[in-house]
C-alpha positions as CSV (number, residue, x, y, z in Angstrom):
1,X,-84.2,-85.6,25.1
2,X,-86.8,-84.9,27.7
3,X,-86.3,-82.3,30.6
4,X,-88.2,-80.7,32.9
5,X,-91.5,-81.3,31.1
6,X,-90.0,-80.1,27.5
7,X,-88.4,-82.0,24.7
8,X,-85.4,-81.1,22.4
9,X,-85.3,-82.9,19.2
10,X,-84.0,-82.3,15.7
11,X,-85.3,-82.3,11.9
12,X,-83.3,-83.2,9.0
13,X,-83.3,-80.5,6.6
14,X,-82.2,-79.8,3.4
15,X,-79.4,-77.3,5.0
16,X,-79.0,-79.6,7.9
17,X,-79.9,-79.9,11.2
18,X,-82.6,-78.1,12.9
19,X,-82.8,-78.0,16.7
20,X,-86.4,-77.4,18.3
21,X,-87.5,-77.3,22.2
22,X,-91.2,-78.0,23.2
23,X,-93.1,-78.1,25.8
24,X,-95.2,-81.1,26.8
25,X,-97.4,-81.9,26.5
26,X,-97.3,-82.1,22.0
27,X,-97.1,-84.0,19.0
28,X,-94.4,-84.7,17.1
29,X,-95.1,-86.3,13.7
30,X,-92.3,-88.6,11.5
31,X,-92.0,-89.3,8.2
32,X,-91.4,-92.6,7.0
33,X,-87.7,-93.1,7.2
34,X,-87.9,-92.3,10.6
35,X,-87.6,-96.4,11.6
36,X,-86.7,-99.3,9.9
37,X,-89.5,-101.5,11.3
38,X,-88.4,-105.5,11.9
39,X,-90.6,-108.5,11.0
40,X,-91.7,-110.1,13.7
41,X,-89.7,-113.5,15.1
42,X,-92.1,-116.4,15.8
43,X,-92.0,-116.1,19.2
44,X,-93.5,-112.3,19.0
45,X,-96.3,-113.3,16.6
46,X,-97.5,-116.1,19.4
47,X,-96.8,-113.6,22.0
48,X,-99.0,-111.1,20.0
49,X,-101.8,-113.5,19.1
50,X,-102.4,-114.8,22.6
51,X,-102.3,-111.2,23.8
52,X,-105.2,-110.2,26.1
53,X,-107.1,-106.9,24.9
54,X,-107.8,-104.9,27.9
55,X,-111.4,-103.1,26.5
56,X,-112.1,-100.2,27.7
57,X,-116.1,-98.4,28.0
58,X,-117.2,-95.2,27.9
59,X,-118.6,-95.7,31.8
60,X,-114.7,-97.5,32.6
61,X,-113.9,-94.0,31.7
62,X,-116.0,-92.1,33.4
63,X,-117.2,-90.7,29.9
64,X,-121.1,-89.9,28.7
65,X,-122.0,-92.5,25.8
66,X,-123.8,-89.4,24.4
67,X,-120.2,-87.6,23.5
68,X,-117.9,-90.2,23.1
69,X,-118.1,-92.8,19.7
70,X,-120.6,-92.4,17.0
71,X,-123.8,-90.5,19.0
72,X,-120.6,-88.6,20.2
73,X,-119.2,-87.7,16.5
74,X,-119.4,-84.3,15.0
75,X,-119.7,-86.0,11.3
76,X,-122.1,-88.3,10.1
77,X,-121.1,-90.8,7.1
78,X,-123.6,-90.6,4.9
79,X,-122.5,-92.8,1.8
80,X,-119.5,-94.4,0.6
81,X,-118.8,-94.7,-3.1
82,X,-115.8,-95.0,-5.6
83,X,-115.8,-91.5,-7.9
84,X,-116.5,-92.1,-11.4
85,X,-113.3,-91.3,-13.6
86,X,-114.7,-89.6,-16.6
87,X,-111.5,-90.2,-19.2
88,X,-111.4,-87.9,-22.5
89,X,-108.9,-87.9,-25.2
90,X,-109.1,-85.2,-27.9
91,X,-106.4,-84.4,-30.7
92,X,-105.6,-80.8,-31.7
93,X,-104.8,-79.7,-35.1
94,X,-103.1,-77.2,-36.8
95,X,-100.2,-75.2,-35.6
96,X,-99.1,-74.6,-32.9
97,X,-100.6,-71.2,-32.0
98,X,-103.9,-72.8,-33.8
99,X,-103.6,-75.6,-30.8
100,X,-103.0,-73.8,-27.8
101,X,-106.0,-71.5,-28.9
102,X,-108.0,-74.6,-29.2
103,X,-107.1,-76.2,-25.8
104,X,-106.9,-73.2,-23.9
105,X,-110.8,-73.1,-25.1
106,X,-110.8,-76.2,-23.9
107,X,-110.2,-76.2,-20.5
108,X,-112.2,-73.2,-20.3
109,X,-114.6,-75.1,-21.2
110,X,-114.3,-77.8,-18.7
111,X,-113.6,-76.1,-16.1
112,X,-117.1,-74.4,-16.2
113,X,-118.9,-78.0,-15.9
């Protein structure tokens, strides 16, 4: 509920429910289960697709090119890739004291790369 520039709302916890007052403005975050989102009828998809976008500018705004969008960004992007997954497969011998010995070694090991 929202009063007085605050807002009362309640989390689900694994004791119950939890209570919590803020003041505006905040963010509240949901998980998932939060909404059961509906599929569109027809009707809202033509509504949607005949929609007109109302653009906005850095000058509409009232903002300085130099500080908004990507001259404005503190990080760059300097190169997009897909990591390399390295697989390996070894099979330990021995018993079982032998083994952990062995792959304890072993992660040591990799772990220093």
């Amino acid at each position: 509920s929202f009063s007085e520039g605050k807002v009362r709302l309640q989390r689900l916890m694994e004791e119950g429910v939890d209570t919590l007052e803020m003041e505006l403005p905040g963010l509240i975050t949901v998980v998932r289960e939060i909404n059961n989102p509906r599929l569109p009828s027809l009707r809202g998809k033509r509504q949607a697709r005949n929609a007109e976008l109302n653009v906005l500018t850095a000058d509409d705004l009232g903002l300085d090119e130099n500080l908004t969008g990507l001259n404005g960004s503190p990080t760059q992007v300097v190169n997009i890739f897909t990591p390399k997954h390295e697989k390996i497969v070894e099979k330990f011998d021995g018993d079982s004291d032998e083994a952990v010995e062995l792959i304890v070694r072993r992660l040591d090991e990799f772990t220093k790369r």
